[in-house]
C-alpha positions as CSV (number, residue, x, y, z in Angstrom):
1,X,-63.8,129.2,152.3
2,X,-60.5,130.4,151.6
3,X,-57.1,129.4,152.4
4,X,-57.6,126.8,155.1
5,X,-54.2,125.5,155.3
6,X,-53.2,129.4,156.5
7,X,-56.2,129.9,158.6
8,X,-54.8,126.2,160.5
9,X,-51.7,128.3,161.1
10,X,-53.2,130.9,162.9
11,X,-55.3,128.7,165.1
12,X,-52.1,127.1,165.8
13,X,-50.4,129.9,167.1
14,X,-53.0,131.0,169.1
15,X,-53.6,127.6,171.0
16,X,-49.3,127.5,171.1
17,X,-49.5,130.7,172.8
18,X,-52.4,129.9,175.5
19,X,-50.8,126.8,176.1
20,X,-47.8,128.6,177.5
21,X,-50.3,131.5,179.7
22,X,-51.6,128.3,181.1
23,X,-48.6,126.7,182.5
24,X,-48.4,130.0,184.3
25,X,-52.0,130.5,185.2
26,X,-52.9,127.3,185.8
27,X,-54.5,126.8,188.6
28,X,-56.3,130.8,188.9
29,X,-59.2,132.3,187.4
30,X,-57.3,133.2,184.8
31,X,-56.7,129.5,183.7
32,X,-59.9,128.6,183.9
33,X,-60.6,131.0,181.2
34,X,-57.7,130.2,178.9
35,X,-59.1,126.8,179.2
36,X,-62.5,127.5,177.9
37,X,-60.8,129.4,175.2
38,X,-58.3,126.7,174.4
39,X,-61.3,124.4,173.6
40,X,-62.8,126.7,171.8
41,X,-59.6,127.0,169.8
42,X,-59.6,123.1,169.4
43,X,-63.5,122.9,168.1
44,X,-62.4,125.3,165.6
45,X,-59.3,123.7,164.1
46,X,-61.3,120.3,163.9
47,X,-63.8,122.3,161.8
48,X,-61.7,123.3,160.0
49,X,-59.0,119.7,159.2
50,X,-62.9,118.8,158.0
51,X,-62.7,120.7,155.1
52,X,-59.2,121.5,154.4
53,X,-58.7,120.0,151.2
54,X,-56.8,116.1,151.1
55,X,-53.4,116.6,150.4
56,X,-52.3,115.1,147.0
57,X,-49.1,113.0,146.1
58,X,-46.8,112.6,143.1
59,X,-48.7,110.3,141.4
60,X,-52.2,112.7,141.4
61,X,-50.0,116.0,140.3
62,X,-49.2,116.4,136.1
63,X,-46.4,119.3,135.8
64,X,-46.8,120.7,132.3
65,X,-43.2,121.9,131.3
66,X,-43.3,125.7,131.1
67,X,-45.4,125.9,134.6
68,X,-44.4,129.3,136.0
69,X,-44.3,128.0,140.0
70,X,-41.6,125.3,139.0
71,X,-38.1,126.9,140.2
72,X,-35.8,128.0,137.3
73,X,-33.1,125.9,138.4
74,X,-35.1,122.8,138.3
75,X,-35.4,123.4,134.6
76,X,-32.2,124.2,134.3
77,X,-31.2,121.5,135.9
78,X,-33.3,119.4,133.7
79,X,-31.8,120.7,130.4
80,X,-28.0,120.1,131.6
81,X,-29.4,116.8,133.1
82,X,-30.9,115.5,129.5
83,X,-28.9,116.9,127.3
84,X,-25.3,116.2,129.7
85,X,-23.9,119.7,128.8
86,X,-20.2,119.7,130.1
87,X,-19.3,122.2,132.7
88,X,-17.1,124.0,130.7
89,X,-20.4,124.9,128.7
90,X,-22.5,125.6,131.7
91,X,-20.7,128.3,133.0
92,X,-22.7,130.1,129.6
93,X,-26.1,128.6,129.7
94,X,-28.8,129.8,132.2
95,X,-32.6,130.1,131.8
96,X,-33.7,133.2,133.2
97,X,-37.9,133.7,133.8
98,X,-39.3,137.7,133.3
99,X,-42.6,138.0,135.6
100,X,-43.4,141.0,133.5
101,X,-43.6,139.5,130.3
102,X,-44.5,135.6,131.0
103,X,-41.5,134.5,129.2
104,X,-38.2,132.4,129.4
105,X,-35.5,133.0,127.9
106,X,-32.4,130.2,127.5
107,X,-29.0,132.4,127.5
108,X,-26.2,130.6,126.1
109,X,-28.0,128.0,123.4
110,X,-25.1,128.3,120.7
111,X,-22.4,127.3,123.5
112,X,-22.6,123.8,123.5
113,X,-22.1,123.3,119.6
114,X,-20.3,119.9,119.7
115,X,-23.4,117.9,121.9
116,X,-24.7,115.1,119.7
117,X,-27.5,115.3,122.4
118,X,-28.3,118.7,121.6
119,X,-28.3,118.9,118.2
120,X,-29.1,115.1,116.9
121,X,-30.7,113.2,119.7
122,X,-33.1,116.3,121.2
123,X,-32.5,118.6,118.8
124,X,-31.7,118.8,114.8
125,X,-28.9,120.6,112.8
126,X,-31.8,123.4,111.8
127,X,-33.1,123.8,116.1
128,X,-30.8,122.7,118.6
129,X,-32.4,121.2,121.9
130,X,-31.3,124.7,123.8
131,X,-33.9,126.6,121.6
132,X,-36.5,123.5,121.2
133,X,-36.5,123.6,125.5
134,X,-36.9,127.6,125.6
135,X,-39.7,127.3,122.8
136,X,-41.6,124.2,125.2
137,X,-41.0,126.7,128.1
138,X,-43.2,129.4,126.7
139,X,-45.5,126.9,125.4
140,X,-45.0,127.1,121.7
141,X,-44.8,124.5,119.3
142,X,-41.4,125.2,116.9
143,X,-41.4,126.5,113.5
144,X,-38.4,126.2,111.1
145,X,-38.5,128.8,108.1
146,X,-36.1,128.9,105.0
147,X,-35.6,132.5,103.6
148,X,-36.5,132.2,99.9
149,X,-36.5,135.2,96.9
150,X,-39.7,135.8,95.5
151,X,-40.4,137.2,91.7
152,X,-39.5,140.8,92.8
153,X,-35.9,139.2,94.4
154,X,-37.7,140.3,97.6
155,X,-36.5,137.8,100.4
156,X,-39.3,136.4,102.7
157,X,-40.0,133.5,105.1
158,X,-41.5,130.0,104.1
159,X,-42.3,127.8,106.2
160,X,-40.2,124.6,106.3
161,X,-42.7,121.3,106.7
162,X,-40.1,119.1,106.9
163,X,-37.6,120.6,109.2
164,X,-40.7,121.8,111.5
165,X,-42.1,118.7,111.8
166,X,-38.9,116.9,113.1
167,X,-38.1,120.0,115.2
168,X,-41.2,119.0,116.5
169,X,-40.9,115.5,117.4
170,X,-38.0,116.2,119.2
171,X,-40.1,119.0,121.4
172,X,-42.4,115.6,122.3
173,X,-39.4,113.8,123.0
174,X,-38.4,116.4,125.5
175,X,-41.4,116.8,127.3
176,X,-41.6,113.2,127.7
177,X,-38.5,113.0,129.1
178,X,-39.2,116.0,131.4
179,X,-42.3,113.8,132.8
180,X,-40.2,111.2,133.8
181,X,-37.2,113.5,135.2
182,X,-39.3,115.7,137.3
183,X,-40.5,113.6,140.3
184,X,-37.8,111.0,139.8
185,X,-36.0,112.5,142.8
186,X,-36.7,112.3,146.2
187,X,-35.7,115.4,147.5
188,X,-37.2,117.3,144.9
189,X,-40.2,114.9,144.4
190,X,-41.3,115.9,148.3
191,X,-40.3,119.7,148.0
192,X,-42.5,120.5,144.9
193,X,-45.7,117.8,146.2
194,X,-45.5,120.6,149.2
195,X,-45.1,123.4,147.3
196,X,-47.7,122.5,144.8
197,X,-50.2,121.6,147.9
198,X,-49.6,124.8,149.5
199,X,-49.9,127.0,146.4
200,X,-53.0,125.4,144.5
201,X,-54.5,122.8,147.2
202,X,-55.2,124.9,150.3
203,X,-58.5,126.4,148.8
204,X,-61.8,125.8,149.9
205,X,-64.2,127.2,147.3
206,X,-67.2,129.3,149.0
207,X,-70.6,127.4,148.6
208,X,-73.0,129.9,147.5
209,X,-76.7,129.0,148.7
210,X,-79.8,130.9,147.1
211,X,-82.2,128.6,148.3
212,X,-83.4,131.8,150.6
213,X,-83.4,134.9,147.7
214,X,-87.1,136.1,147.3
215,X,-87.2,137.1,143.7
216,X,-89.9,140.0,144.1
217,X,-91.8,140.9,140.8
218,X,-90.1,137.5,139.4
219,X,-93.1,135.5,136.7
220,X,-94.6,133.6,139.4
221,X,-95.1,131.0,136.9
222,X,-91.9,130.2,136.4
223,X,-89.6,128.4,138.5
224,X,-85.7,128.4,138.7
225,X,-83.6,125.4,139.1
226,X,-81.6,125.3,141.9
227,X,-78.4,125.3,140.4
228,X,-80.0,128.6,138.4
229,X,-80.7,130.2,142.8
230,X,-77.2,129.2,143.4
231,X,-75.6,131.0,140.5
232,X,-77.7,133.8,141.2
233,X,-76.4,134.0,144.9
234,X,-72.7,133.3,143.8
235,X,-73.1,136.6,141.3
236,X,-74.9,138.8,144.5
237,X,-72.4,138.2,147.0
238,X,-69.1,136.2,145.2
239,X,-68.2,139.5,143.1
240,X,-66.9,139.2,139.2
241,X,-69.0,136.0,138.0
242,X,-68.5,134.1,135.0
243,X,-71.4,131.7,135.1
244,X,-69.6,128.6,132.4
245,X,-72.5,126.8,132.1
246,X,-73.5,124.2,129.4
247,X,-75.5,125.3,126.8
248,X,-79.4,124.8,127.9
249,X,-78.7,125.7,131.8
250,X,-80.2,129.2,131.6
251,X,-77.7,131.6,132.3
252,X,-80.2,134.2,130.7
253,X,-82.6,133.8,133.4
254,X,-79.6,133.6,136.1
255,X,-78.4,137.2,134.6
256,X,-81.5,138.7,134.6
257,X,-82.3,137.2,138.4
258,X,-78.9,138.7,139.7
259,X,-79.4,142.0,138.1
260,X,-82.8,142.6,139.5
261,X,-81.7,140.9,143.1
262,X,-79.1,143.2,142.9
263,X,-81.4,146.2,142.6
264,X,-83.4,145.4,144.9
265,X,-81.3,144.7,147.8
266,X,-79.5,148.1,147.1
267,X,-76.2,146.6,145.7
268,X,-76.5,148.4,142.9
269,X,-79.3,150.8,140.4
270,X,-79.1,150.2,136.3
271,X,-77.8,147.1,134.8
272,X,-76.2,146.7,131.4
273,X,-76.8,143.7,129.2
274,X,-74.1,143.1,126.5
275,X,-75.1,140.1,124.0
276,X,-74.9,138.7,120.4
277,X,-76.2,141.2,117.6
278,X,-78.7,139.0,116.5
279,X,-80.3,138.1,120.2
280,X,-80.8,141.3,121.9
281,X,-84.8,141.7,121.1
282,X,-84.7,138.2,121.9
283,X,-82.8,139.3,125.3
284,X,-85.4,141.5,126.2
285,X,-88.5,139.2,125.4
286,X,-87.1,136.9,127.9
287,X,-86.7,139.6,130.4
288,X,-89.7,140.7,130.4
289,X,-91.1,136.9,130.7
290,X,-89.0,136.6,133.6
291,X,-90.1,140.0,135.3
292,X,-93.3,141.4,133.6
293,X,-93.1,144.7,135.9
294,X,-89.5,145.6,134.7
295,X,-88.4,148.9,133.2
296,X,-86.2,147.4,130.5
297,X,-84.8,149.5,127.4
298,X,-83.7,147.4,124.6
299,X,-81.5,149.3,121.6
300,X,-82.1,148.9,117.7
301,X,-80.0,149.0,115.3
302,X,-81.5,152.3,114.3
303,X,-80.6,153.8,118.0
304,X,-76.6,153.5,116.9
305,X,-76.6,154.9,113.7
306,X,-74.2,158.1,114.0
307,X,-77.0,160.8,114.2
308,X,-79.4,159.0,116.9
309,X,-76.1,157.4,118.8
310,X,-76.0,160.7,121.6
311,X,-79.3,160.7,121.8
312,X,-80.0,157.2,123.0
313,X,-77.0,156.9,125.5
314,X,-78.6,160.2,126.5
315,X,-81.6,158.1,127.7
316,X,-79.9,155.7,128.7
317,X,-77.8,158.1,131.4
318,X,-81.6,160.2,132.3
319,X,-83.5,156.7,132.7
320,X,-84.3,155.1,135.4
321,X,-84.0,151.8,133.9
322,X,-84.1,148.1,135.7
323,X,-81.8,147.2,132.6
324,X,-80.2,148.5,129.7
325,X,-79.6,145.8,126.5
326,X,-77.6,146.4,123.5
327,X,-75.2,144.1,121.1
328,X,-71.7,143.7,121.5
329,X,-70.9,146.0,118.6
330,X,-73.2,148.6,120.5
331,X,-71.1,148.7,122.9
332,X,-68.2,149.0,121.1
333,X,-69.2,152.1,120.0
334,X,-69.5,153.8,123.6
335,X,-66.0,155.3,124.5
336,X,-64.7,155.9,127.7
337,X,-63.6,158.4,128.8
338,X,-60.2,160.4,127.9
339,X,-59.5,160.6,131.9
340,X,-59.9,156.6,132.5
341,X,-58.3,155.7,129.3
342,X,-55.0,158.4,130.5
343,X,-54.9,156.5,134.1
344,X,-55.1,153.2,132.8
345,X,-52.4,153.7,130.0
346,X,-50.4,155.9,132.7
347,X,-50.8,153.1,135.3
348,X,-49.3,150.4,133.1
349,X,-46.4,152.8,131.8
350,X,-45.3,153.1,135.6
351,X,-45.4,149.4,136.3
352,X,-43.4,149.1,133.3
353,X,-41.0,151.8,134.9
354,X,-40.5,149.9,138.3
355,X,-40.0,146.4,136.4
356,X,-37.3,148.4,134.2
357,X,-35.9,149.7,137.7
358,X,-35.7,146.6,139.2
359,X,-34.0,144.4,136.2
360,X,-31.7,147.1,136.0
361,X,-30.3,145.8,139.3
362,X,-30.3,142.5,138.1
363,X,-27.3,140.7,136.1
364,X,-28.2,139.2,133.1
365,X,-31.4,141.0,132.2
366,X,-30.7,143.4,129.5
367,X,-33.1,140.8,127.5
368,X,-35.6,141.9,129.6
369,X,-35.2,145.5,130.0
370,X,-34.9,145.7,126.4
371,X,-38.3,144.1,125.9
372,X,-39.8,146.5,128.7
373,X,-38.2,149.3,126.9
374,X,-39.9,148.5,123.7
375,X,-43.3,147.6,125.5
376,X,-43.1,150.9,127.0
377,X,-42.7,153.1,124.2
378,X,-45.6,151.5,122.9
379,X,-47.9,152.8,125.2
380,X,-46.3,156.0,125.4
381,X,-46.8,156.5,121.8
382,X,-50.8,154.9,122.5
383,X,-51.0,158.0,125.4
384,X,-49.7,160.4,122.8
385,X,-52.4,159.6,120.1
386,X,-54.9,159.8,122.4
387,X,-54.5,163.2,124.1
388,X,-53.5,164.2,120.1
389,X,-57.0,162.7,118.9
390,X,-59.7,162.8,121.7
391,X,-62.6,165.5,120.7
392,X,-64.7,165.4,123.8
393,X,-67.2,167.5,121.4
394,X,-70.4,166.3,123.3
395,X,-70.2,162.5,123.5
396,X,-72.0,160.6,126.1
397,X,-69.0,158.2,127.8
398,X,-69.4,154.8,129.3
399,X,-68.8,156.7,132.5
400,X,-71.8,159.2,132.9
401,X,-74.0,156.6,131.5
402,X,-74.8,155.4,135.0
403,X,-74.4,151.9,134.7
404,X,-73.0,150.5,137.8
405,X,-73.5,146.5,136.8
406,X,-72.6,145.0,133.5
407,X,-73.0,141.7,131.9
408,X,-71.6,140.5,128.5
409,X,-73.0,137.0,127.2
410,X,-70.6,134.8,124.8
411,X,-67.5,137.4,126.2
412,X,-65.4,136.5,123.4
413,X,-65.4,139.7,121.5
414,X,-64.7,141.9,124.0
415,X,-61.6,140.7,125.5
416,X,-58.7,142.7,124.5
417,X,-55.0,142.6,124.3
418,X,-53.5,145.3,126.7
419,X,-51.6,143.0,128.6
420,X,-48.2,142.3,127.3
421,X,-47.8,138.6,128.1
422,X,-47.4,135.3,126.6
């Protein structure tokens, strides 16, 4: 598993460099052992040309426009290109990528005002091409809006139909025209099939086998698939798991299997169980079909109400449970704690910082900075409210709950929005 194409590299330079000990050793003791090695060497890149994945061409890559490992100037070079923007213009226009926030930005799209192609052909009157391309770039589809007085002479946006709908056609137009521009040249045609082959086709996905996992204290009458011992083994030993079955393929059992594998090879001690409201007794019936013997503590909805809330995570922190299962808004209501909140907060404010420092060296990024500068003060202000707000009083925190594994089914609700990005 792994990069192969890099781990080919490495046996290559090793085999380069006994190559030239042998033409010096060649015919000592020495040699003799370089050539044993050397074979070794061989055996082991062959192994590995058998796996390393088939290298694709053109025809079998599709480059959405707005993919971030596409150079800038390719794109820019596109949009000058398609829309034949003179070179007295050019000097004006650039496209300009931030890593921070995921975003492009075309500079310059008023200062080609008198291209037909930008403004009729790709682009209308209301959204020239120069703004329909940066739009495509970050992946969104235009919108045209007309400021209109309401009753209270209050102005506000409407949404133009019309005007966003053509604005819109063009958009297609220009990413079919990108399709056809991308690998039409050679020379850039063969340095992006490489690139692309290097970045996203030199991995060889570990094969996870749990044909060999003994299940102690599992139901003996019941039997798992094999796909269901395979996911089990990929969520032991692979790390962070997200098991994207079809409905029907039993990614309860599979959670329940790798939590109590996991306790019992000593990889870790109480699990956590975050599901749906409405399934956790259901949850722990089917634990306790899949392992009788289990110590399992399943919450009610009378466990989070405000004046039994402490005194169930208090179990929960003194148990020595197998498993812990509550709902999603459960778990919402378990904070964590005001230290881990400060160092995640403080962490992002000093990446923030160094991007800041960075673009300030940079021509032709005060778009940027600005935006990091505005990003930043957000969470300085989030870092302020909390140190003004936290009570510790005597709340039980995720943290001293004990809980050193956690699942979430249907993960939905509990993703978050903390990272500024498109």
């Amino acid at each position: 598993s792994g990069n192969i194409r890099d781990k080919i590299e490495v046996v290559d330079s090793y085999i380069k460099n006994i190559e030239r000990e042998l033409e010096k050793e060649e015919n000592s003791a020495d040699g003799e052992v370089l050539e044993e090695e050397l074979k070794e060497l061989d055996f082991q890149k062959a192994k590995l040309m058998e796996v390393m994945p088939k290298a694709l061409d053109a025809s079998e890559i599709t480059v959405r426009m707005g993919a971030t490992w596409i150079p800038e100037q390719d794109y820019k070079k596109f949009m000058f290109d398609l829309l034949k923007t003179p070179v007295s213009s050019r000097w004006n226009i650039d496209i300009k990528y931030s890593d921070f926030t995921g975003e492009y930005r075309v500079e310059g799209k008023s200062s080609d005002r008198d291209n037909d192609l930008a403004y009729f052909t790709y682009g209308t009157n209301r959204v020239n091409a120069y703004k329909l391309i940066e739009d495509t770039l970050n992946l969104r589809d235009t919108k045209v809006f007309d400021q209109v007085e309401d009753s209270d002479g209050k102005k506000k946006s409407v949404l133009n139909q019309k005007e966003t709908m053509l604005a819109r056609s063009k958009q297609e137009m220009i990413k079919e025209e990108f399709k056809s521009w991308i690998f039409d040249d050679v020379e850039r045609r063969n340095r992006l099939v490489e690139d692309y082959n290097e970045r996203f086709n030199s991995i060889r996905q570990r094969e996870y086998d749990g044909s060999n996992l003994t299940f102690e204290g599992m139901n003996p009458e019941i039997e798992l698939r094999a796909h269901q011992k395979d996911a089990i083994a990929r969520g032991l030993f692979g790390g962070n798991t997200l098991l994207a079955h079809e409905v029907g393929a039993g990614k309860t059992f599979e959670m329940i299997g790798i939590a109590m594998e996991s306790k019992r090879l000593g990889m870790s001690n109480k699990s956590m169980f975050v599901v749906p409201n409405h399934i956790v007794e259901q949850f722990g019936r089917e634990f306790n079909e899949l392992y009788p013997g289990a110590n399992v503590l399943c919450a009610t909805e009378k466990d989070f109400t405000p004046d039994r809330r402490k005194r169930f995570c208090s179990r929960i922190a003194t148990g020595s449970f197998d498993a812990v299962i509550i709902g999603h808004s459960q778990f919402e209501k378990i904070p964590i704690s005001k230290e881990r909140q400060e160092y995640e907060l403080q962490g992002q404010i000093d990446e923030i910082i160094d991007y800041i420092d960075e673009y300030k060296r940079e021509r032709d990024q005060r778009f940027t900075v600005k935006q990091l500068e505005k990003t930043k003060k957000k969470l300085e202000t989030k870092l302020e409210k909390l140190n003004a707000d936290y009570k510790k009083d005597d709340v039980v925190t995720f943290e001293e709950l004990g809980v050193d594994k956690l699942f979430v089914d249907e993960a939905q609700p509990t993703k978050t929005s903390i990272y500024f990005l498109k």
